[in-house]
PDB file of the backbone (N, CA, C, O) and the ligand in Angstrom, with CONECT records:
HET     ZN  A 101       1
ATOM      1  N   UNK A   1     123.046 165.817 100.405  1.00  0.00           N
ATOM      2  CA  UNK A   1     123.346 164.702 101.290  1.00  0.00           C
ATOM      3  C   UNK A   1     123.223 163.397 100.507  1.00  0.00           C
ATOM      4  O   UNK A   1     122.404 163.079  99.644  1.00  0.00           O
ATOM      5  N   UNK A   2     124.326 162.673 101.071  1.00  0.00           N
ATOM      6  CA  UNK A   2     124.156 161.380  99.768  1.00  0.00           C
ATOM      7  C   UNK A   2     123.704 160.285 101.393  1.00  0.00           C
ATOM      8  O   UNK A   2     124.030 160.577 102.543  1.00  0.00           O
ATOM      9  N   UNK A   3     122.741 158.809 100.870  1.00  0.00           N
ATOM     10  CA  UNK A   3     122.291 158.353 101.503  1.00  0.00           C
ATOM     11  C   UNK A   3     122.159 157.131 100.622  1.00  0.00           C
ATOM     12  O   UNK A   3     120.968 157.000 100.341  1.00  0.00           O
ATOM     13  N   UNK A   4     122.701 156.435 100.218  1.00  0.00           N
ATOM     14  CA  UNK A   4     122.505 155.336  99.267  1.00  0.00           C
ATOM     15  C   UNK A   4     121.605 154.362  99.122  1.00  0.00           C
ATOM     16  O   UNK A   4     121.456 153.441  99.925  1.00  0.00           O
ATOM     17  N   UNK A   5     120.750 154.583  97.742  1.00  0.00           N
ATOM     18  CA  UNK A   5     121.768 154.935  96.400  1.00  0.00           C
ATOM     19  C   UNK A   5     121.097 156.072  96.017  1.00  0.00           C
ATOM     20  O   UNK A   5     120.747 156.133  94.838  1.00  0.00           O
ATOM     21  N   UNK A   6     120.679 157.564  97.221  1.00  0.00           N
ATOM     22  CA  UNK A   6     120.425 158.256  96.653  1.00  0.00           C
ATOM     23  C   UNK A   6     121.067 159.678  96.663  1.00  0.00           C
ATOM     24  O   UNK A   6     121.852 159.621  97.608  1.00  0.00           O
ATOM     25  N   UNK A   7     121.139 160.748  96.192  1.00  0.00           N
ATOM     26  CA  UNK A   7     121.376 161.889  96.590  1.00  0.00           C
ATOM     27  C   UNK A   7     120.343 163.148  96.733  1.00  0.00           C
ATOM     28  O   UNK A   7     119.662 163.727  95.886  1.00  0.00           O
ATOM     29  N   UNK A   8     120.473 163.311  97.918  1.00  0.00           N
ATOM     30  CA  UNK A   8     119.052 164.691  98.268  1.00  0.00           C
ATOM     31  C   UNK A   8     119.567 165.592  98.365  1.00  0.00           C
ATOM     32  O   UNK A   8     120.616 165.607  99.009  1.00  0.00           O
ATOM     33  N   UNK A   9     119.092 166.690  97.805  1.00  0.00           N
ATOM     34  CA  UNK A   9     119.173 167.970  97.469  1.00  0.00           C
ATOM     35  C   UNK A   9     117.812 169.165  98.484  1.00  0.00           C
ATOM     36  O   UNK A   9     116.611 168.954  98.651  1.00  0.00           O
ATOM     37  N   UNK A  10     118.432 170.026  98.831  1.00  0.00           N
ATOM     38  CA  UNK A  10     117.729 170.609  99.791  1.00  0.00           C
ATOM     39  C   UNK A  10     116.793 171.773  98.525  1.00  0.00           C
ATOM     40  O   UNK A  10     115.683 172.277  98.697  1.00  0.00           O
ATOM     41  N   UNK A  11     117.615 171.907  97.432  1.00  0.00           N
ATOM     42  CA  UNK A  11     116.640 173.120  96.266  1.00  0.00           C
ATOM     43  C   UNK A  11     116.761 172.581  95.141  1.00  0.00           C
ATOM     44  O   UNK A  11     117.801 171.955  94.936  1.00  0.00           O
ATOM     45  N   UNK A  12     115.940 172.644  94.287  1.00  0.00           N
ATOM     46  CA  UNK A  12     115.657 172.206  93.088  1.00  0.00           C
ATOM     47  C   UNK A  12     116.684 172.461  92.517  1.00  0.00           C
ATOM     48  O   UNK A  12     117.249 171.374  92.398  1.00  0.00           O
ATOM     49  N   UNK A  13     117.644 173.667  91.829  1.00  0.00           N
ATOM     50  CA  UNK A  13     118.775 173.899  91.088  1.00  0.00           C
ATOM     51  C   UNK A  13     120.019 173.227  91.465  1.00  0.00           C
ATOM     52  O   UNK A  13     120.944 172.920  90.713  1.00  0.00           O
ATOM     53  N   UNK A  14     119.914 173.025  92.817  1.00  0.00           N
ATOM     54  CA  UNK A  14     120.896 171.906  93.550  1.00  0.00           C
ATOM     55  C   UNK A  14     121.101 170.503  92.054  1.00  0.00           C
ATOM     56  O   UNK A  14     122.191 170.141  91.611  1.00  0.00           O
ATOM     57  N   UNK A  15     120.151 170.146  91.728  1.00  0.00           N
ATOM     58  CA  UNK A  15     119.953 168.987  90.780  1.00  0.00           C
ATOM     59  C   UNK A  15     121.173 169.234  89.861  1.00  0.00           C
ATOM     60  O   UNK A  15     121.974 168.323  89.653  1.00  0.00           O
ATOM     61  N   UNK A  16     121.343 170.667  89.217  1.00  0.00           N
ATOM     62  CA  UNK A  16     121.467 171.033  88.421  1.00  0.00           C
ATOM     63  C   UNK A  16     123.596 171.326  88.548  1.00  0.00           C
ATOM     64  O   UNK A  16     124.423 171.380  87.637  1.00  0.00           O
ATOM     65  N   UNK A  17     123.755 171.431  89.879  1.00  0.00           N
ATOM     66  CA  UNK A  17     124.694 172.039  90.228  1.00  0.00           C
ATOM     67  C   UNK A  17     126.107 170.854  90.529  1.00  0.00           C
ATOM     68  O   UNK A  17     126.371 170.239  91.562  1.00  0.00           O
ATOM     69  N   UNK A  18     126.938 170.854  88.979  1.00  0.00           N
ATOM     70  CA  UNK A  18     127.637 169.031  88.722  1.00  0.00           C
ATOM     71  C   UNK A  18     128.503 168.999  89.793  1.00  0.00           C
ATOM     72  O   UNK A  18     128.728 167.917  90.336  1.00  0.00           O
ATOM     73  N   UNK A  19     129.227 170.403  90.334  1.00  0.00           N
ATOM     74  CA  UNK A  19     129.830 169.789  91.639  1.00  0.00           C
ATOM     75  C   UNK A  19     129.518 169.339  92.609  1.00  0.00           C
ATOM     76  O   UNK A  19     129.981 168.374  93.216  1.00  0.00           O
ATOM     77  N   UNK A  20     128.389 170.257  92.928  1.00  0.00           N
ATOM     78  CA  UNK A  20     127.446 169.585  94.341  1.00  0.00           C
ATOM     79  C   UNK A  20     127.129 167.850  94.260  1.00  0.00           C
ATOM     80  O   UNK A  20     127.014 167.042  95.182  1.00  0.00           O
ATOM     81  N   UNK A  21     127.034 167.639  92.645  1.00  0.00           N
ATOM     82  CA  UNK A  21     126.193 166.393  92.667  1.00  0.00           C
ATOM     83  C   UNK A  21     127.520 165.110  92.731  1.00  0.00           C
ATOM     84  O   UNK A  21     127.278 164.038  93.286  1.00  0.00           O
ATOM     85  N   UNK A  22     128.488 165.305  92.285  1.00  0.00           N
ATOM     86  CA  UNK A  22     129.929 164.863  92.215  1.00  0.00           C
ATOM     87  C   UNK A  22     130.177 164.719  93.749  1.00  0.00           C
ATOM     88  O   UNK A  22     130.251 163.625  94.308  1.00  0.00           O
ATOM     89  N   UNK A  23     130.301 165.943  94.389  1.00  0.00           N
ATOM     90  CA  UNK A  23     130.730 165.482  95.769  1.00  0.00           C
ATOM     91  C   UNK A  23     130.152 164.255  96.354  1.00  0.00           C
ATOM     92  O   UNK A  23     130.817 163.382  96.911  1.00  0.00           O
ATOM     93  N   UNK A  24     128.252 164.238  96.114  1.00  0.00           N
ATOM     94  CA  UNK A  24     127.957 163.632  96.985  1.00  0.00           C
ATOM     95  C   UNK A  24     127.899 162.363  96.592  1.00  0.00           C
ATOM     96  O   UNK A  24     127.513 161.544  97.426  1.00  0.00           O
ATOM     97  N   UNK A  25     128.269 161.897  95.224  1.00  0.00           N
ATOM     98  CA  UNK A  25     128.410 161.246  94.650  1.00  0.00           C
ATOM     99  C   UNK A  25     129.539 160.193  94.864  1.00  0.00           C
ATOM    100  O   UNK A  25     129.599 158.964  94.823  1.00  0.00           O
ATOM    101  N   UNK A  26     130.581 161.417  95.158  1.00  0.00           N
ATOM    102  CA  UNK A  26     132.082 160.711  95.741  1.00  0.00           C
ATOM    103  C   UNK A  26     131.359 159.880  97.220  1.00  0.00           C
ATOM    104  O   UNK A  26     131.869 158.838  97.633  1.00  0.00           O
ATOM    105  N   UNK A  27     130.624 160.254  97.633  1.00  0.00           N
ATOM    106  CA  UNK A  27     130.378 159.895  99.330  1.00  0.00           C
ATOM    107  C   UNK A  27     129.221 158.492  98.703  1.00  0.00           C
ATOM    108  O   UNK A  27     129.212 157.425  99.318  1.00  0.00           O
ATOM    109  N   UNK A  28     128.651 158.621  97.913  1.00  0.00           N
ATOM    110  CA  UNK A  28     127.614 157.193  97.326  1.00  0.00           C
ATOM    111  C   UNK A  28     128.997 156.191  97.185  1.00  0.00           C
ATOM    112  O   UNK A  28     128.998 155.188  97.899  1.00  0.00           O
ATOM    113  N   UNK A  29     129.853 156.364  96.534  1.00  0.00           N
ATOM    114  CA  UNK A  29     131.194 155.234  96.411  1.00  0.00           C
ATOM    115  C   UNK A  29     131.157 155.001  97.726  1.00  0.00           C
ATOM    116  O   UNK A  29     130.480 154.094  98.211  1.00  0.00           O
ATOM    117  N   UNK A  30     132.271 156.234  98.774  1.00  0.00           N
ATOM    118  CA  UNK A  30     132.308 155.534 100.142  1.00  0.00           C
ATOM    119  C   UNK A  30     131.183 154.576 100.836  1.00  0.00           C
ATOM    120  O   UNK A  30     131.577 153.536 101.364  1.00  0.00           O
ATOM    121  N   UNK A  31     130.243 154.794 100.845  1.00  0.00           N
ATOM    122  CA  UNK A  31     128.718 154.144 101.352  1.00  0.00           C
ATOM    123  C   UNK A  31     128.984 152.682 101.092  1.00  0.00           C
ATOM    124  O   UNK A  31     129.080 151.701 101.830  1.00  0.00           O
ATOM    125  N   UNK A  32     129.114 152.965  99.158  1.00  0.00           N
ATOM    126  CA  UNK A  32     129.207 151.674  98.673  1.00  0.00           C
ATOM    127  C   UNK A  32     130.120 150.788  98.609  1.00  0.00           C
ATOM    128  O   UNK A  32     130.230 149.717  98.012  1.00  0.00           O
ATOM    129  N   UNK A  33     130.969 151.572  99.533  1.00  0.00           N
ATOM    130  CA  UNK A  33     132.465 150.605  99.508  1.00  0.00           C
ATOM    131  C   UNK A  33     132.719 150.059 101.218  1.00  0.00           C
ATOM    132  O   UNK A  33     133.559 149.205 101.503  1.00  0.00           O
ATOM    133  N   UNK A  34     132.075 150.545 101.952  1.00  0.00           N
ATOM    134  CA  UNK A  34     132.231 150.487 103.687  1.00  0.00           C
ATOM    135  C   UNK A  34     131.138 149.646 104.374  1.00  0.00           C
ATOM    136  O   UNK A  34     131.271 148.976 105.399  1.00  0.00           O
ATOM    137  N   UNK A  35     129.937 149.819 103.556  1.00  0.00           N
ATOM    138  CA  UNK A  35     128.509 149.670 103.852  1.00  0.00           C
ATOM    139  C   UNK A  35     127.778 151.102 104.550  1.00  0.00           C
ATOM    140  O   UNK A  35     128.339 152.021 105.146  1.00  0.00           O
ATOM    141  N   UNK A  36     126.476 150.931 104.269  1.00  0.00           N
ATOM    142  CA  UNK A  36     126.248 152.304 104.861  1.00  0.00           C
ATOM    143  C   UNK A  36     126.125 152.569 106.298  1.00  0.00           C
ATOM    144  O   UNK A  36     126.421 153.712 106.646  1.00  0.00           O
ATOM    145  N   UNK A  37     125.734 151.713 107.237  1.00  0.00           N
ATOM    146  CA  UNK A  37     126.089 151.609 108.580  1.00  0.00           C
ATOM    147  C   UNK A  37     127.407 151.627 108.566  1.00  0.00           C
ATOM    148  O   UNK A  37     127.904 152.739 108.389  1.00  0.00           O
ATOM    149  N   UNK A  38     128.202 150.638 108.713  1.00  0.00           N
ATOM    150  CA  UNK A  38     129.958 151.400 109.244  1.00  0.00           C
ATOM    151  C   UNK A  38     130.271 153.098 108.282  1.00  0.00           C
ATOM    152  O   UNK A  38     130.857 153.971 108.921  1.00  0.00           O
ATOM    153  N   UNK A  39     130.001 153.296 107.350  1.00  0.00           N
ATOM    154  CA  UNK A  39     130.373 154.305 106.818  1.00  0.00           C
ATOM    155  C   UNK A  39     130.165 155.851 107.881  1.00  0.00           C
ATOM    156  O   UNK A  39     130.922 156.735 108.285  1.00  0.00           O
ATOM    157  N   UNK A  40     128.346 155.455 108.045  1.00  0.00           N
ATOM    158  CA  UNK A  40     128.355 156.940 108.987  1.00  0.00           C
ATOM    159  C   UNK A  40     128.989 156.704 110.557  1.00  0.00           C
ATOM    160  O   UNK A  40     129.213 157.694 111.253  1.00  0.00           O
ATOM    161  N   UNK A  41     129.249 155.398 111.041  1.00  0.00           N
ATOM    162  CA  UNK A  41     129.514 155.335 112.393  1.00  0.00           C
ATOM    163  C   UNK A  41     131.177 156.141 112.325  1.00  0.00           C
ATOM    164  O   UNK A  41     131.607 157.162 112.861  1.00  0.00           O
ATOM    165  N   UNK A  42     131.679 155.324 111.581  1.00  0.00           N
ATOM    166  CA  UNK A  42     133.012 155.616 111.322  1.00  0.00           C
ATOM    167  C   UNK A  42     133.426 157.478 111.283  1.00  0.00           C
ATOM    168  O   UNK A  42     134.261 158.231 111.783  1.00  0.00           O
ATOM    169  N   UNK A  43     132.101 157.567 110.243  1.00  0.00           N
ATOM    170  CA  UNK A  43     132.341 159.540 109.847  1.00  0.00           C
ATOM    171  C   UNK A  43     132.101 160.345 110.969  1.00  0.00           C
ATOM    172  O   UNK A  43     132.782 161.349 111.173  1.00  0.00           O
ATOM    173  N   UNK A  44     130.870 159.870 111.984  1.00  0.00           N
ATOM    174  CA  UNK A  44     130.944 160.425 113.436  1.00  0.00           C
ATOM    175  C   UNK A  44     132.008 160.330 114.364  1.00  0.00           C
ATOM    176  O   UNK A  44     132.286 161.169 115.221  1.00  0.00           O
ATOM    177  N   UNK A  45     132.667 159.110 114.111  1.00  0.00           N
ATOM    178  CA  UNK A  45     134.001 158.979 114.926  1.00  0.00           C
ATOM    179  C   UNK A  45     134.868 159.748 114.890  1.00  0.00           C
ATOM    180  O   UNK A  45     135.445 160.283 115.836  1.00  0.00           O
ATOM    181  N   UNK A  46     135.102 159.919 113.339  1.00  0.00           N
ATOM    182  CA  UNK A  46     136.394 160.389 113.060  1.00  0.00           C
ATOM    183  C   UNK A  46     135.836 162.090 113.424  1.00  0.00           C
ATOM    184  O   UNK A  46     136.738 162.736 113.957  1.00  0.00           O
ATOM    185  N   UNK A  47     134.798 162.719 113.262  1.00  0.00           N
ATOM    186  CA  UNK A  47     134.100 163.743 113.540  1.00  0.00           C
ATOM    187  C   UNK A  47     134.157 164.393 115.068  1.00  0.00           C
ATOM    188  O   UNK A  47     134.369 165.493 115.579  1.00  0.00           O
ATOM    189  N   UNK A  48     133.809 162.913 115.522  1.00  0.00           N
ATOM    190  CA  UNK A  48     134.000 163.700 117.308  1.00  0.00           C
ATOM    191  C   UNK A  48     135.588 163.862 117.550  1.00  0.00           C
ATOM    192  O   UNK A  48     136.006 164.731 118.316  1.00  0.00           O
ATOM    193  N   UNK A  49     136.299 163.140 116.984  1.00  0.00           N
ATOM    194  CA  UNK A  49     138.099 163.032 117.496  1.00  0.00           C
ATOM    195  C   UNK A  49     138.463 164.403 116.739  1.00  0.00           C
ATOM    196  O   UNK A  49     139.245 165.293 117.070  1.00  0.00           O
ATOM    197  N   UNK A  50     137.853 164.308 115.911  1.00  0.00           N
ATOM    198  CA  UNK A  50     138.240 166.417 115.345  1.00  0.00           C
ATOM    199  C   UNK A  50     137.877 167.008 116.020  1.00  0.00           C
ATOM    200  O   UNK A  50     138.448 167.956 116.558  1.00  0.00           O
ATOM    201  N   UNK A  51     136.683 166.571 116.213  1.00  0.00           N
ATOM    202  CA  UNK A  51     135.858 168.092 117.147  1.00  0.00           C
ATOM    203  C   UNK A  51     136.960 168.152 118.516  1.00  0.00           C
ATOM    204  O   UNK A  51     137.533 169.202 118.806  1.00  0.00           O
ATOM    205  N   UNK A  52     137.146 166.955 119.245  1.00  0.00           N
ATOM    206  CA  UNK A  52     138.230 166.953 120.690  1.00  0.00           C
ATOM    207  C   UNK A  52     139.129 167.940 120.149  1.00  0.00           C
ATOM    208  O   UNK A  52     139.190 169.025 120.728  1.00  0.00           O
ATOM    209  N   UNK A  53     139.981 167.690 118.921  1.00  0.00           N
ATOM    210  CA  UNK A  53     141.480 167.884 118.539  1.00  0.00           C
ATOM    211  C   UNK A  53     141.126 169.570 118.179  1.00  0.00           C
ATOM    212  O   UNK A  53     141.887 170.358 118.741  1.00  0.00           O
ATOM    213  N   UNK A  54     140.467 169.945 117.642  1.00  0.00           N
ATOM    214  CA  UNK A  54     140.035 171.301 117.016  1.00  0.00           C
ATOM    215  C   UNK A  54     139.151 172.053 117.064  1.00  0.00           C
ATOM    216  O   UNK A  54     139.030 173.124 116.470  1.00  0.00           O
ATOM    217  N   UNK A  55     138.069 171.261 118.183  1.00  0.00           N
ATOM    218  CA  UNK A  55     137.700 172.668 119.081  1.00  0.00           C
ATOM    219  C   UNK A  55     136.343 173.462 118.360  1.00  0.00           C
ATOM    220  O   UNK A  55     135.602 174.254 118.943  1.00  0.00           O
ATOM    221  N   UNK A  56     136.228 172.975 116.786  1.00  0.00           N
ATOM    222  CA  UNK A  56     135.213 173.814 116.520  1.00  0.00           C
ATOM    223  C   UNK A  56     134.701 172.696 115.079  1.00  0.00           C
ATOM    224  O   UNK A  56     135.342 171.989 114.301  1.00  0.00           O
ATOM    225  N   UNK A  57     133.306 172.990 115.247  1.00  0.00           N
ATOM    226  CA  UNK A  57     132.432 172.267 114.432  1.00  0.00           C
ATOM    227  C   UNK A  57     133.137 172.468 112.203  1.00  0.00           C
ATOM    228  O   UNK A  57     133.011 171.701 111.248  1.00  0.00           O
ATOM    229  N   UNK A  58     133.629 173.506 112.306  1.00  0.00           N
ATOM    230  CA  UNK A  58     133.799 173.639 111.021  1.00  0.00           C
ATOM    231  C   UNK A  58     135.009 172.941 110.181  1.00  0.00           C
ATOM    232  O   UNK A  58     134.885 172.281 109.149  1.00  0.00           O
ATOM    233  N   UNK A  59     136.074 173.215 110.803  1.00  0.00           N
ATOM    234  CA  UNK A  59     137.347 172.628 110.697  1.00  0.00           C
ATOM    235  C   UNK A  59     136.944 171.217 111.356  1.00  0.00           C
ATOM    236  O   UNK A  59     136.751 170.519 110.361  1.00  0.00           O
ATOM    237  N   UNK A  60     136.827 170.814 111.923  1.00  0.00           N
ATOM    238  CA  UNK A  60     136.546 169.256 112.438  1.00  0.00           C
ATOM    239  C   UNK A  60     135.821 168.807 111.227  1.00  0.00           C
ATOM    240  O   UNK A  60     136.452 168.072 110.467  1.00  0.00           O
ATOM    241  N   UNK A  61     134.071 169.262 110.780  1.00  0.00           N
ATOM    242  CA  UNK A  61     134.024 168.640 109.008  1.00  0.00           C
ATOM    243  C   UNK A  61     134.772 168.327 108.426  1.00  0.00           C
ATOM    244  O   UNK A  61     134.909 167.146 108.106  1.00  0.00           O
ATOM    245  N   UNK A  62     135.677 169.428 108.002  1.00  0.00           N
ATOM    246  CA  UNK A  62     136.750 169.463 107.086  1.00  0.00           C
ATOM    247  C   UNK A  62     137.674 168.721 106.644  1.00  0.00           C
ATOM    248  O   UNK A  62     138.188 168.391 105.575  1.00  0.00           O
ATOM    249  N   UNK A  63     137.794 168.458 108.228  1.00  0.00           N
ATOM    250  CA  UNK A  63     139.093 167.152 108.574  1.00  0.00           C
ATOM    251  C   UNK A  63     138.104 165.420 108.375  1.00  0.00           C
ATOM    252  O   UNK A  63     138.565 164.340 108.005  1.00  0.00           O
ATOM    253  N   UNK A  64     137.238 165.628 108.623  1.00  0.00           N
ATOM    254  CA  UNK A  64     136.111 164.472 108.479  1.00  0.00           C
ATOM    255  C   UNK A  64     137.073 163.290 107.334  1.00  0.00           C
ATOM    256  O   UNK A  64     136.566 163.622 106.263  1.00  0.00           O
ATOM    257  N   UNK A  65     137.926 162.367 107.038  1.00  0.00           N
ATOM    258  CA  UNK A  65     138.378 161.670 105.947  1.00  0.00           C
ATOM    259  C   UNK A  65     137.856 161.568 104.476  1.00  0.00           C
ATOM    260  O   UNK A  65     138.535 161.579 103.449  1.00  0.00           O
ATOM    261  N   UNK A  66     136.595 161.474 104.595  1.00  0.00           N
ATOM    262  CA  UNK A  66     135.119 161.163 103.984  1.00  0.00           C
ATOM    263  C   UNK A  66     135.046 162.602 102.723  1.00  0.00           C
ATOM    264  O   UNK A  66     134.879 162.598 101.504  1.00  0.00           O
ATOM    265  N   UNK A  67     135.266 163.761 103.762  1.00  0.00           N
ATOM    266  CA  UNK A  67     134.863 164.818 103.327  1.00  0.00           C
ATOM    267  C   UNK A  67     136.256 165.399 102.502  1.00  0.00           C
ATOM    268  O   UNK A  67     136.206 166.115 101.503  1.00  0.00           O
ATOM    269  N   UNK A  68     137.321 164.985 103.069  1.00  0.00           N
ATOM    270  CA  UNK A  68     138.744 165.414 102.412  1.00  0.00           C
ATOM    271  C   UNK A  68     138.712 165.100 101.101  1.00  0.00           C
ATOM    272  O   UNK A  68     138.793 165.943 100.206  1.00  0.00           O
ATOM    273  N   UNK A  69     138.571 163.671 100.893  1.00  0.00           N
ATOM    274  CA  UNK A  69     138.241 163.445  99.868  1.00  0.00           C
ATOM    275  C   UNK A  69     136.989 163.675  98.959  1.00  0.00           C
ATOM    276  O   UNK A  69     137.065 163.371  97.768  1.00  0.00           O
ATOM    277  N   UNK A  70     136.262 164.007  99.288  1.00  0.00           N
ATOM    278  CA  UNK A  70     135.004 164.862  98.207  1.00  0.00           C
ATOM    279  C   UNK A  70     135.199 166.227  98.362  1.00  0.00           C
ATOM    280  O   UNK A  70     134.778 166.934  97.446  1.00  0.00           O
ATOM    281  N   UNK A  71     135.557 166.583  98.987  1.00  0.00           N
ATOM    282  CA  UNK A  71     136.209 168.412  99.047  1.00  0.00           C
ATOM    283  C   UNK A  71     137.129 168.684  97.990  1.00  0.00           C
ATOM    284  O   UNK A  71     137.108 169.630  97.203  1.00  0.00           O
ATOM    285  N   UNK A  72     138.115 167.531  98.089  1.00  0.00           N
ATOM    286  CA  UNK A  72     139.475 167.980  97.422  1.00  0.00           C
ATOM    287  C   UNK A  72     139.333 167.413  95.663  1.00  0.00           C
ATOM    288  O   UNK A  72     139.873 168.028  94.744  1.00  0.00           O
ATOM    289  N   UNK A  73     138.521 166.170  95.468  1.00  0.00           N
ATOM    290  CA  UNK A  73     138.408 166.358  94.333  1.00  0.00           C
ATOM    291  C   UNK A  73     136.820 166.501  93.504  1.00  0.00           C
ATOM    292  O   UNK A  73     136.564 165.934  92.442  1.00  0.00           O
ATOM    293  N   UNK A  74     135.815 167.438  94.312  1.00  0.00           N
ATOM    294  CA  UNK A  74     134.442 167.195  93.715  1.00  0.00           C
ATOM    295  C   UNK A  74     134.813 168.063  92.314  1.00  0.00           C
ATOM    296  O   UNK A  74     134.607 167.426  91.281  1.00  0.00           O
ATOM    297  N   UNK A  75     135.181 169.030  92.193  1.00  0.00           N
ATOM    298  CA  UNK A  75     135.791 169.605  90.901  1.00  0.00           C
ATOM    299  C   UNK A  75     135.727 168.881  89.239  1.00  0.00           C
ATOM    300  O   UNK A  75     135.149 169.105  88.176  1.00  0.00           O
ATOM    301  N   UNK A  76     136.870 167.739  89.893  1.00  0.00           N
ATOM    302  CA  UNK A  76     137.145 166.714  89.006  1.00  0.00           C
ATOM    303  C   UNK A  76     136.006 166.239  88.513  1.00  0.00           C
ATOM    304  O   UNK A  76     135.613 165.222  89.085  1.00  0.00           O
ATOM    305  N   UNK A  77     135.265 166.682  87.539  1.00  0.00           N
ATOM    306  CA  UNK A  77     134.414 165.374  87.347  1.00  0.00           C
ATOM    307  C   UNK A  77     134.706 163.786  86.794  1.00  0.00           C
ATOM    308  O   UNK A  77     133.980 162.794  86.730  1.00  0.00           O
ATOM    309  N   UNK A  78     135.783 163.976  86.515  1.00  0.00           N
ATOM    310  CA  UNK A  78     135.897 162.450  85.812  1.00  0.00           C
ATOM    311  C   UNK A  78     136.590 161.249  87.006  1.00  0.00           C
ATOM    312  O   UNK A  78     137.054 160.121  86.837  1.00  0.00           O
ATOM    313  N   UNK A  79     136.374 162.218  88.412  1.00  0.00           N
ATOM    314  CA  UNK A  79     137.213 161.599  89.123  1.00  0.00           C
ATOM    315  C   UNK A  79     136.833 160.342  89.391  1.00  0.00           C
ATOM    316  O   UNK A  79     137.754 159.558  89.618  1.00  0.00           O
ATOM    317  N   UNK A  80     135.929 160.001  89.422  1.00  0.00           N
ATOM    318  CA  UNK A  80     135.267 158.951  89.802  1.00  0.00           C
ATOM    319  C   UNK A  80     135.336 157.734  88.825  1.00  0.00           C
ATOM    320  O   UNK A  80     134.777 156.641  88.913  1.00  0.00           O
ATOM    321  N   UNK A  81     135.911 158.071  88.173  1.00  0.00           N
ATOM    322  CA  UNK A  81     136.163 157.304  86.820  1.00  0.00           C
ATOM    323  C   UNK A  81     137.966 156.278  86.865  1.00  0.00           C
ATOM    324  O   UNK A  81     138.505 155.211  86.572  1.00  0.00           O
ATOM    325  N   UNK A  82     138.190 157.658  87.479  1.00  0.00           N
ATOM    326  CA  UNK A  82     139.676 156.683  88.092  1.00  0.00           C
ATOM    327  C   UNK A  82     139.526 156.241  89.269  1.00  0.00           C
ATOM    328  O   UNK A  82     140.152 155.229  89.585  1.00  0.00           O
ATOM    329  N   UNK A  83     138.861 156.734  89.998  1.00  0.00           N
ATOM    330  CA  UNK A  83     138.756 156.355  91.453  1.00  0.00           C
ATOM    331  C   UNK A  83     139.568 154.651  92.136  1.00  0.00           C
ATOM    332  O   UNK A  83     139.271 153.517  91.763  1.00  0.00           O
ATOM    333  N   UNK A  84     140.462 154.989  93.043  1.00  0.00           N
ATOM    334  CA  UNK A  84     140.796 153.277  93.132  1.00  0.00           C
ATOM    335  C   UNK A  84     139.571 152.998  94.439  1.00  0.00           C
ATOM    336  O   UNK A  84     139.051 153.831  95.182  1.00  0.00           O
ATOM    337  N   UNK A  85     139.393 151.694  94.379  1.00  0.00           N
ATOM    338  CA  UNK A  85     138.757 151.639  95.483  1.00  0.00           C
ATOM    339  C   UNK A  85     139.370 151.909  97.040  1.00  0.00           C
ATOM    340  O   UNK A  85     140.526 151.574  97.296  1.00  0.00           O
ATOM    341  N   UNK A  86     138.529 152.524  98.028  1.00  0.00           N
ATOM    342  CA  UNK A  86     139.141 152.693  99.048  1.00  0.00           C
ATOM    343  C   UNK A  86     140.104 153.842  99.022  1.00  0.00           C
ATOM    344  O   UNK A  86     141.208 153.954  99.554  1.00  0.00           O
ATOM    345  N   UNK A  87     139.210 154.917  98.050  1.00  0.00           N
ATOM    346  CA  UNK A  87     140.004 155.992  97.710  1.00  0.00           C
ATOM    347  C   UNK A  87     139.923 156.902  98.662  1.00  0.00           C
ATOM    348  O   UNK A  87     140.288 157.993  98.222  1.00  0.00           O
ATOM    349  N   UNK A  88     139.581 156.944  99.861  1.00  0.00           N
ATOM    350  CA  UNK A  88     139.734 157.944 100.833  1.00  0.00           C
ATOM    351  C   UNK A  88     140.694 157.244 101.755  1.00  0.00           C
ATOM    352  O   UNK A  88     140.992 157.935 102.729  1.00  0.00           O
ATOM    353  N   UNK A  89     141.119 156.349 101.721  1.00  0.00           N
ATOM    354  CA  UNK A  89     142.344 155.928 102.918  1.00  0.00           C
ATOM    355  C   UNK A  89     143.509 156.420 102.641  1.00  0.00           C
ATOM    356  O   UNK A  89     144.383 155.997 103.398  1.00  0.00           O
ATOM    357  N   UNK A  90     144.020 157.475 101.498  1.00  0.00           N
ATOM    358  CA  UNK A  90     144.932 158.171 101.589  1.00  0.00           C
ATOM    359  C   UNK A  90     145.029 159.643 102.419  1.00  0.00           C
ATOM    360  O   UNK A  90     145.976 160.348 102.768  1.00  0.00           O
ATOM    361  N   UNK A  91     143.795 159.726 102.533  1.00  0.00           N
ATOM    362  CA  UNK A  91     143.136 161.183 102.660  1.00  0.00           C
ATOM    363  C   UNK A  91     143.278 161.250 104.560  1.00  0.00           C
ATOM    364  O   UNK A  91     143.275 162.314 105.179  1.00  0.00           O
ATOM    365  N   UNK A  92     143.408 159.680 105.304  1.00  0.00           N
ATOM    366  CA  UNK A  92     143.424 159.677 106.522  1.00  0.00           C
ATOM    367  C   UNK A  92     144.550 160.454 107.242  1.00  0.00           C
ATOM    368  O   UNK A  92     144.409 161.395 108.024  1.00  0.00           O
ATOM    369  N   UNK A  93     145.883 159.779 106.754  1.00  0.00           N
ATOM    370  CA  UNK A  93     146.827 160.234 107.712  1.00  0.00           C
ATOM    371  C   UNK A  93     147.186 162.005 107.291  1.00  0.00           C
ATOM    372  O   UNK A  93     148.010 162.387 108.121  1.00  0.00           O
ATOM    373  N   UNK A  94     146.949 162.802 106.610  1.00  0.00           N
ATOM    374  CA  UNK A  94     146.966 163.944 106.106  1.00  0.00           C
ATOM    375  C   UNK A  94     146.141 165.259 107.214  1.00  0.00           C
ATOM    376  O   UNK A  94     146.086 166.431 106.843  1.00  0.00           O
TER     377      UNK A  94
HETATM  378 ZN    ZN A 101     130.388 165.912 101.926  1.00  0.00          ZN2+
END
């Protein structure tokens, strides 16, 4: 879970694990680019309008904007390196 400017890890090897730490890493940018109050209000929003549209807690994450974008490129590690700012507003209308 990223919470800025930190990232918590629920197990020690978690530390260790560069995608896990990348994803949440991608989500420290969003934080740091929205503020961290609008960031989570916004991620619940967009969260409950999935949950209406799709009915089930898993796929509604999924669809989360926030999460599209750290899903789709936590892999990348260098992603963050290109990153434009406001790099999940492509990830909305999708
Ligand atoms: Zn995430």
């Amino acid at each position: 879970m990223a919470l800025f400017p930190f990232v918590l890890v629920a197990l020690e090897k978690d530390k260790y694990d560069k995608v896990l730490i990348n994803h949440e890493k991608i989500h420290l940018y969003q934080q740091l680019e929205m503020g961290i109050i609008p960031f989570y209000l916004v991620y619940l929003g967009h969260y409950l309008i999935q949950l209406i549209k799709l009915k089930k807690h898993h796929p509604a994450y999924m669809n989360i904007v926030f999460e599209k974008e750290a899903y789709q490129n936590e892999w990348n590690l260098e992603y963050l390196q290109d990153r434009k700012l406001w790099g999940f507003w492509k990830y909305w209308t999708r």
